[in-house]
C-alpha positions as CSV (number, residue, x, y, z in Angstrom):
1,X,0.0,0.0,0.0
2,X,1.6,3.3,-1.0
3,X,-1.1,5.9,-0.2
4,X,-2.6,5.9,3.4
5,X,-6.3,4.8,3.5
6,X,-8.8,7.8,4.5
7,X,-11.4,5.9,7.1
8,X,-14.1,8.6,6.9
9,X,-17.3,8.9,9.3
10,X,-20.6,9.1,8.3
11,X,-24.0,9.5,10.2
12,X,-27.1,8.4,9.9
13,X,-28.1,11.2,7.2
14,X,-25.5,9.6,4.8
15,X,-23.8,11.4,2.1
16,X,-25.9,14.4,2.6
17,X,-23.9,15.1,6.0
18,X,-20.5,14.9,4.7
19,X,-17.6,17.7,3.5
20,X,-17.4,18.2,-0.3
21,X,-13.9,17.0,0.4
22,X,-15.3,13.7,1.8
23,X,-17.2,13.3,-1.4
24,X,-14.7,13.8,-3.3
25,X,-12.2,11.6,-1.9
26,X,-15.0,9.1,-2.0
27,X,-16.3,9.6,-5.5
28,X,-12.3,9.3,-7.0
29,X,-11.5,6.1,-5.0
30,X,-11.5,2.7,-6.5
31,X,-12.1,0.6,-3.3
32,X,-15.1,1.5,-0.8
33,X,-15.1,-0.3,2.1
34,X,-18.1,0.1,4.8
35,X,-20.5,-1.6,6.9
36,X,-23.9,-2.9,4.3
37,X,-25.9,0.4,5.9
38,X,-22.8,2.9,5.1
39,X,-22.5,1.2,1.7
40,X,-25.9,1.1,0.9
41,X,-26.1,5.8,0.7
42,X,-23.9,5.4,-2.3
43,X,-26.1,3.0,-5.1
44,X,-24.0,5.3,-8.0
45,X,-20.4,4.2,-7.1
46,X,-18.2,3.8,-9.7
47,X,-15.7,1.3,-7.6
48,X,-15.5,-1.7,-6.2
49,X,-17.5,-2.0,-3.0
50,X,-16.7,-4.1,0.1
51,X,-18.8,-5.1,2.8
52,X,-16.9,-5.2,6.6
53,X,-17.6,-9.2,7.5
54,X,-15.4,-11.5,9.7
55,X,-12.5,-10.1,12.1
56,X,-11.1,-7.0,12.1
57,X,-7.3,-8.6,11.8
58,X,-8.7,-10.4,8.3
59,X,-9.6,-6.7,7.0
60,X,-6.4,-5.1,7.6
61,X,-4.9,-7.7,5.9
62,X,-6.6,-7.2,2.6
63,X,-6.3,-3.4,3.5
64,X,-2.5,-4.0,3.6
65,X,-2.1,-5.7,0.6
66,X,-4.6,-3.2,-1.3
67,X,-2.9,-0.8,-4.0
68,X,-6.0,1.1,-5.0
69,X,-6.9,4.4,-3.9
70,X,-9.2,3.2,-1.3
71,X,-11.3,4.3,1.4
72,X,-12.9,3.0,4.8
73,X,-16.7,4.1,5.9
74,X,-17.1,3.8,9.4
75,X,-19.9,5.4,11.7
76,X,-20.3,8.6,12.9
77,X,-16.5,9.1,14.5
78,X,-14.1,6.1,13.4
79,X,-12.0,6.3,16.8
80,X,-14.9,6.3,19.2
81,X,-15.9,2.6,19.6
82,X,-15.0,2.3,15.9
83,X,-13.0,0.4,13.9
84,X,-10.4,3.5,13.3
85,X,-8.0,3.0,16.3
86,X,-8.0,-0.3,15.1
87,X,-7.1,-0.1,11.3
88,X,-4.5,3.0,12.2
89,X,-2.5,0.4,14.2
90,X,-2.2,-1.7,11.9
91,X,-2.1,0.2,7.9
92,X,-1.2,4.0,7.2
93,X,-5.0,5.6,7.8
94,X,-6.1,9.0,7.9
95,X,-8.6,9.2,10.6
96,X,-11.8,12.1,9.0
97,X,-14.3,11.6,11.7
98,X,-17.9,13.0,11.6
99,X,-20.0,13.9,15.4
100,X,-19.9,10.7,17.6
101,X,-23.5,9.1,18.5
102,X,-22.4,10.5,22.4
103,X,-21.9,14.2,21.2
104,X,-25.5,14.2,19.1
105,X,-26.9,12.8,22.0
106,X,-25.5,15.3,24.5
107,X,-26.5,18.5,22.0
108,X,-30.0,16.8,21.2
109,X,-30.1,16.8,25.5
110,X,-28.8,20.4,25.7
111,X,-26.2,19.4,28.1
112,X,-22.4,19.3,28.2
113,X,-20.8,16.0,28.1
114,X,-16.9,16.4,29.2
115,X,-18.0,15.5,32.4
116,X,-20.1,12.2,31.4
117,X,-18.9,8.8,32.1
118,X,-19.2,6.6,29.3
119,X,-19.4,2.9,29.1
120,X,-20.7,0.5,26.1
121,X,-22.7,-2.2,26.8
122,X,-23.2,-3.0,23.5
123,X,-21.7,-6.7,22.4
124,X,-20.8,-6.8,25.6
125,X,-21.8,-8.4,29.0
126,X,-23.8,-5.9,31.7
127,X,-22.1,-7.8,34.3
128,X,-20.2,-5.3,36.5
129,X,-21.9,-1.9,35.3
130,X,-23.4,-1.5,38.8
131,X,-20.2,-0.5,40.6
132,X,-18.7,1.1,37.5
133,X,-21.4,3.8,37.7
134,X,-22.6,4.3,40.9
135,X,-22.6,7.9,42.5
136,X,-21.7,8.9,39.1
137,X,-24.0,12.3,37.9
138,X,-24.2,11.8,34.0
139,X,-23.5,7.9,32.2
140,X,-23.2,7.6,28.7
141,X,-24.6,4.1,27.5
142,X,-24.1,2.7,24.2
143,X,-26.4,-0.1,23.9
144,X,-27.3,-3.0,21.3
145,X,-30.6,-5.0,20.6
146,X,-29.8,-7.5,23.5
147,X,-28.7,-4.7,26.3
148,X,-31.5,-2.7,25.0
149,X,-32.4,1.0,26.8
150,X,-35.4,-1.5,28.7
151,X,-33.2,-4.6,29.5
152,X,-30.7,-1.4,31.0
153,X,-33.9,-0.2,33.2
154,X,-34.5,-3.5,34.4
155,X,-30.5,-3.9,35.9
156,X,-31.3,-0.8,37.3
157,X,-34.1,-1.5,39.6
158,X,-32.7,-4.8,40.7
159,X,-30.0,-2.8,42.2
160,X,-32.0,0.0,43.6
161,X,-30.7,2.8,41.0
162,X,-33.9,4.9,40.9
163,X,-32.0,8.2,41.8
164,X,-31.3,7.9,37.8
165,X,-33.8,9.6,34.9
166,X,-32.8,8.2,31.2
167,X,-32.7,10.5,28.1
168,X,-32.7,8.2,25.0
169,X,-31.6,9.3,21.2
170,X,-32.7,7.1,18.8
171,X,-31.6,6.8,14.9
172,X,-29.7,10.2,15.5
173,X,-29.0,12.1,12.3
174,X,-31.5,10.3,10.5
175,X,-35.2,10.8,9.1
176,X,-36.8,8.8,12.0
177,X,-34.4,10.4,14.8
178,X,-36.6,10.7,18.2
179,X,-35.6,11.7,21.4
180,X,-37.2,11.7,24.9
181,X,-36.9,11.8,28.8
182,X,-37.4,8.2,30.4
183,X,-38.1,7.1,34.5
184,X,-36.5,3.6,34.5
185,X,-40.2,2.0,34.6
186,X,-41.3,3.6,32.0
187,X,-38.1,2.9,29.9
188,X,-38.4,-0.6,31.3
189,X,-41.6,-1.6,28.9
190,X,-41.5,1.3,26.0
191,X,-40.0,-0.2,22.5
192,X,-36.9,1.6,21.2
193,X,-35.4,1.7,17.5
194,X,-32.1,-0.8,17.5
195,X,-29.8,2.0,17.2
196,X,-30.0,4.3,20.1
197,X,-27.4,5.2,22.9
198,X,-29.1,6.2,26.4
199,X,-27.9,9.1,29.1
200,X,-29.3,8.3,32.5
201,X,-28.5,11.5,34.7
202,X,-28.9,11.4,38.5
203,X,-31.4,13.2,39.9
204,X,-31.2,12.7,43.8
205,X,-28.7,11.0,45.9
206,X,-26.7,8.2,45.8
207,X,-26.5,6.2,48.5
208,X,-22.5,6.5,50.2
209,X,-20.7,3.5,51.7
210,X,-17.2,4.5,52.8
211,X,-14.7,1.4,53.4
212,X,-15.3,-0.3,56.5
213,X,-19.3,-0.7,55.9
214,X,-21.2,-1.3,59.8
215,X,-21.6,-5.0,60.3
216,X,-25.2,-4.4,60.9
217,X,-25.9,-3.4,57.6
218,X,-25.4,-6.4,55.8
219,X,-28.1,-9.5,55.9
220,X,-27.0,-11.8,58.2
221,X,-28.4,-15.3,58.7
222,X,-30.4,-16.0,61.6
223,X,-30.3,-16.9,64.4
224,X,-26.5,-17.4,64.0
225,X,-26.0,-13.4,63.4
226,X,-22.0,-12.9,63.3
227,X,-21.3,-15.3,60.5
228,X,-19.3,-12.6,58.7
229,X,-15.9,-11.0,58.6
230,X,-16.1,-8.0,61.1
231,X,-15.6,-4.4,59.9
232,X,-12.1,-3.8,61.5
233,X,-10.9,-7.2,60.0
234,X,-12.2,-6.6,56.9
235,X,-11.0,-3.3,56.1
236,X,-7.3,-4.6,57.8
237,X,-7.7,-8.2,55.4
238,X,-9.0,-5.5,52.4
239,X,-5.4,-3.4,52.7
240,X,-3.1,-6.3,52.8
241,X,-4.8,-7.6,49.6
242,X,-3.8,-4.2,47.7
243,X,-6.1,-4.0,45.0
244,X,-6.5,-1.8,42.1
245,X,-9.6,-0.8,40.0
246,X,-9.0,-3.6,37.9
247,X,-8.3,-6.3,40.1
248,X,-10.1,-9.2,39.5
249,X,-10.7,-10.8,43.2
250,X,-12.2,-14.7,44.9
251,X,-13.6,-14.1,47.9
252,X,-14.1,-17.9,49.2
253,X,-16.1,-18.7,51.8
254,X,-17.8,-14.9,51.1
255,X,-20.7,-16.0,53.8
256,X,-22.7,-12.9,53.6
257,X,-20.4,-11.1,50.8
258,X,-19.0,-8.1,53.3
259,X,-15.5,-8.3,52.1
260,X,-17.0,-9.4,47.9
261,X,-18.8,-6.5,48.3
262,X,-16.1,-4.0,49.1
263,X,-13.5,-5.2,47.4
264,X,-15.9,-4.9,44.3
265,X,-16.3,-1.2,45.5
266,X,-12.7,-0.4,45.2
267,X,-11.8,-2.6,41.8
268,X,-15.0,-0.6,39.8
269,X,-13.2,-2.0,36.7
270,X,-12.5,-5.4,37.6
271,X,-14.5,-8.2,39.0
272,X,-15.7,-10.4,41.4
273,X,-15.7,-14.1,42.5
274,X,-17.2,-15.6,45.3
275,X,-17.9,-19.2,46.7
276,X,-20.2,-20.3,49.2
277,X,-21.3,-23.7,50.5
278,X,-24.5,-22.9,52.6
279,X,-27.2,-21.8,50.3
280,X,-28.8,-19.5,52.9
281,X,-25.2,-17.5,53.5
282,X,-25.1,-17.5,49.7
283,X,-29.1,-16.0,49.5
284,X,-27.8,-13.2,51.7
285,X,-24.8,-12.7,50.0
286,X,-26.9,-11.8,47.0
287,X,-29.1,-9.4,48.4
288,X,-26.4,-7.6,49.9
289,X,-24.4,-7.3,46.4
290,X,-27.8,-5.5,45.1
291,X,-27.6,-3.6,48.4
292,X,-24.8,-2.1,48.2
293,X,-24.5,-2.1,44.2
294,X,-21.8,-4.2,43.5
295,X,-22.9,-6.9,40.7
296,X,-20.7,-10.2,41.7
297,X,-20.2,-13.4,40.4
298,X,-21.0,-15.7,43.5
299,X,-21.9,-19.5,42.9
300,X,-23.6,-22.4,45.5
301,X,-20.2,-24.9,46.0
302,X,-17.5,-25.9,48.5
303,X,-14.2,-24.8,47.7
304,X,-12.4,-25.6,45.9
305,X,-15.3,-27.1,43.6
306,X,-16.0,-23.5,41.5
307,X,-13.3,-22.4,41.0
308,X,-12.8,-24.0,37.7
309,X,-14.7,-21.5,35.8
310,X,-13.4,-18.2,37.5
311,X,-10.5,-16.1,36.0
312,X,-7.4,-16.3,36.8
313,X,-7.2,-14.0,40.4
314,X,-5.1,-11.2,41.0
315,X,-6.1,-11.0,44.6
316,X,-7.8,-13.6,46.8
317,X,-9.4,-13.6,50.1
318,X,-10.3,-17.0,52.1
319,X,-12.6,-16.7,55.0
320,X,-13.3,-20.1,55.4
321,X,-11.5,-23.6,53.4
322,X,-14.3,-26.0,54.8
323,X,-11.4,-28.7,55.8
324,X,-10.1,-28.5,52.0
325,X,-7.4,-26.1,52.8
326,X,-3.9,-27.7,51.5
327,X,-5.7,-28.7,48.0
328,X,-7.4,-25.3,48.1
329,X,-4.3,-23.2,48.7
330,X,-1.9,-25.4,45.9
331,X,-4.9,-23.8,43.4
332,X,-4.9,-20.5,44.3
333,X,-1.2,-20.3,44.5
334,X,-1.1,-22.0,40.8
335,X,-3.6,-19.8,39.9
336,X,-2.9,-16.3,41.1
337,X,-1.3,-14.1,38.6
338,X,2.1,-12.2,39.0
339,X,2.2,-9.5,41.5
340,X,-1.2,-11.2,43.2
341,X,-2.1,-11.9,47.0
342,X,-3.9,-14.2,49.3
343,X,-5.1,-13.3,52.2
344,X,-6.7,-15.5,54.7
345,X,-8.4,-15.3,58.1
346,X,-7.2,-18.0,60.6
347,X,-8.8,-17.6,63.8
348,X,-7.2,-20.7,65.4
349,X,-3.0,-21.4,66.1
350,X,-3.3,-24.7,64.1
351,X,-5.4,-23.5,60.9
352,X,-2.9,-20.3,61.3
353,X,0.3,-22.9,61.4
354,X,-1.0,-24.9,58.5
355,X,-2.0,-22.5,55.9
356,X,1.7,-21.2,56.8
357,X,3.4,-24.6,56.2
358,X,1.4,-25.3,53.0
359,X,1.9,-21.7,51.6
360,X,5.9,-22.0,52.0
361,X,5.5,-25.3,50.7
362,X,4.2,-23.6,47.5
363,X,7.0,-21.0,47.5
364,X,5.7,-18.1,48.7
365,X,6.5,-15.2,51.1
366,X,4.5,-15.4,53.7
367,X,3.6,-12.7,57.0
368,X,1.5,-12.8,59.4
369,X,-0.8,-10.2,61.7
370,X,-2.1,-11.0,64.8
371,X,-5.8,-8.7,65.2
372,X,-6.6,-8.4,68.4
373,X,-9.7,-6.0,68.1
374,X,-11.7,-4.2,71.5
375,X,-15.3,-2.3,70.8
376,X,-16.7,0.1,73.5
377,X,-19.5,-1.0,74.9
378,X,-21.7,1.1,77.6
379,X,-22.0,-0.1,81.3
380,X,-23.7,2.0,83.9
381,X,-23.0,5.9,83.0
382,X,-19.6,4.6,82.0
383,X,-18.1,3.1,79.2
384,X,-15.7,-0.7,78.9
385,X,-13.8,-2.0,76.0
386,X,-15.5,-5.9,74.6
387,X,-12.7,-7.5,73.0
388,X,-13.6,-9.6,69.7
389,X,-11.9,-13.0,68.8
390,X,-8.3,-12.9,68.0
391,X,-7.3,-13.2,64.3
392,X,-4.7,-14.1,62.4
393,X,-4.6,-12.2,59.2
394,X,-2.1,-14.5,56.6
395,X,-0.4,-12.8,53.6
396,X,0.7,-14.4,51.0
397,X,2.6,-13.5,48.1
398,X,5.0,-14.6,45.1
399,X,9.3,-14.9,46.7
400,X,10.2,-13.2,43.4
401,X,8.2,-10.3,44.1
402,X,9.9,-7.4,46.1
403,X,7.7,-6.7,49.1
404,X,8.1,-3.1,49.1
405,X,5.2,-2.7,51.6
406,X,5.5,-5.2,54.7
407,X,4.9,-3.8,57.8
408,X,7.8,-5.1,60.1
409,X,6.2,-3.4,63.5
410,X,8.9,-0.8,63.6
């Protein structure tokens, strides 16, 4: 290829929205390359036409190989969820970009949009979009025909998100464009054009958990209240597992979810595993992720039966190893990617002195905290200190890694 390919973008009102320029790149090119809707607004082209089909990698290819004069039609703006940051990686393009479905959407809305979030659920999975976008004032949706603006409303109200109103833009730039103003009910069970990209805007408060959520507040079983990992442990296990808005984190044994659920509030990006072997823990565990917004991936099983079809961790976090903990630990120590932690609670000398054998055994570092924790507690007009149990807080982590962050009690 000796002349760089011009990837152009083109809306919804066709070749009628585009620079005489465009045209006239377009009109003395041999090769037009498009999806069958871009295609289809020029019937009176001289070329050869290709329709985008397959992989991306199998069009740059013939794009590389190609010595016509040749150019690419992409929607609206080629490097915004478009096939241009792709193509100008891999063949000389020049990048012509027409208003992105997000910045018609915004001026259609009459509000400004460089403080939007913006995430796409569109081809892709919903899981996770709860934490992403909680708190946040304006999100930017782009949306296909399965994740449609209703399916959208209906994730919503399973996870309590009623502070947000939806705007949805439909067939922008085109004949049949329609706009409107949406509660999530109403969007839940009105019928929406395929192409369409929705702005949900919060219009009251979001609920605010800080780290270090009360015990209280999450569903506990009963009558055995206390089956969970207690605020001050959590938020001490939570810093030793040092995670990032990406991690992706097992919580096994979650019980009621407490430390799932914040570690899913600190890695927005990333995502969550969790294993549970009583079904009622588990039940709870799932009404407490919608709680507190944080859309986990928690299955019914004993560890370490589940963990088979979970990602490979970058941090995980064992509360309980119901009497499977040498096999347990040998997977998660196979399984935890470089630069990853474990963390377990041991709240006895012997399951403290095992896991340690068995993680050495595996070759890694290993430290150890002793928690020794005391709540006031009222008595009288005066106030006395209630200690909780003792426990040992295990760290774990690859002997090729440089701990740069152990605490040595100096």
């Amino acid at each position: 290829m000796e002349q760089p390919v011009k990837v152009i973008g083109i809306g919804d009102d066709g070749a009628s929205g585009l620079l005489p320029q465009y045209l006239n790149w377009i009109k003395e090119s041999s090769l037009l390359v498009g999806g069958e809707r871009q295609l289809a607004f020029f019937p009176d082209y001289k070329g050869e036409k290709l329709v985008i089909k397959g992989g991306l990698s199998e069009l740059a290819g013939k794009l590389r190989a190609e010595s016509r004069n040749t150019v690419v039609l992409a929607s609206g703006d080629p490097l915004f969820y478009g096939i241009g940051g792709y193509l100008a990686k891999q063949i000389k393009a020049e990048i012509y970009p027409q208003p992105s479905s997000l910045q018609l959407a915004f001026a259609r809305m009459g509000e400004s949009w460089q403080d939007a979030s913006i995430v796409s659920i569109h081809g892709r999975s919903m899981k996770g979009l709860a934490q992403r976008i909680d708190g946040h004032s304006k999100v930017a949706v782009l949306t296909d025909e399965v994740n449609s603006p209703g399916a959208l409303a209906a994730y919503l109200l399973e996870y309590g998100m009623t502070e947000y109103r939806a705007y949805v833009a439909e067939n922008l730039g085109g004949a049949d464009e329609r706009t409107g103003w949406y509660g999530l009910e109403e969007m839940q069970s009105a019928s929406f054009a395929p192409l369409n990209i929705v702005i949900l805007r919060r219009e009251g408060e979001s609920p605010v958990w800080p780290l270090g959520i009360p015990d209280e507040r999450f569903a506990q079983r009963k009558p055995d209240k206390g089956l969970i990992t207690k605020r001050e442990i959590r938020v001490l296990s939570l810093a030793q597992l040092q995670l990032n808005s990406k991690s992706v984190v097992w919580d096994i044994g979650t019980c009621t979810g407490s430390v799932a659920i914040e570690a899913g509030r600190i890695a927005r990006e990333g995502s969550i595993f969790a294993v549970e072997k009583n079904r009622d823990d588990l039940e709870n565990c799932l009404a407490n992720s919608r709680k507190f917004r944080v859309d986990l991936t928690a299955v019914h099983a004993k560890a370490p039966e589940g963990l088979d079809g979970f990602p490979d961790p970058d941090a995980v976090f064992i509360g309980g190893s119901g009497g499977e903990l040498r096999a347990l630990l040998h997977i998660c120590c196979s399984r935890l990617r470089r630069g990853g932690r474990i963390v377990m609670n041991a709240a006895t000398l012997e399951n403290m002195s095992e896991a340690m054998k068995a993680l050495k055994e595996e070759g890694m570092e290993v430290m150890v905290t002793l928690a020794q924790i005391s709540r006031s507690k009222p008595i009288l007009d005066m106030t006395r200190l209630e200690g909780l149990n003792p426990v040992f807080i295990i760290t774990a982590f690859r002997s090729s890694q440089e701990e740069e962050t152990a605490y040595d009690g100096s």
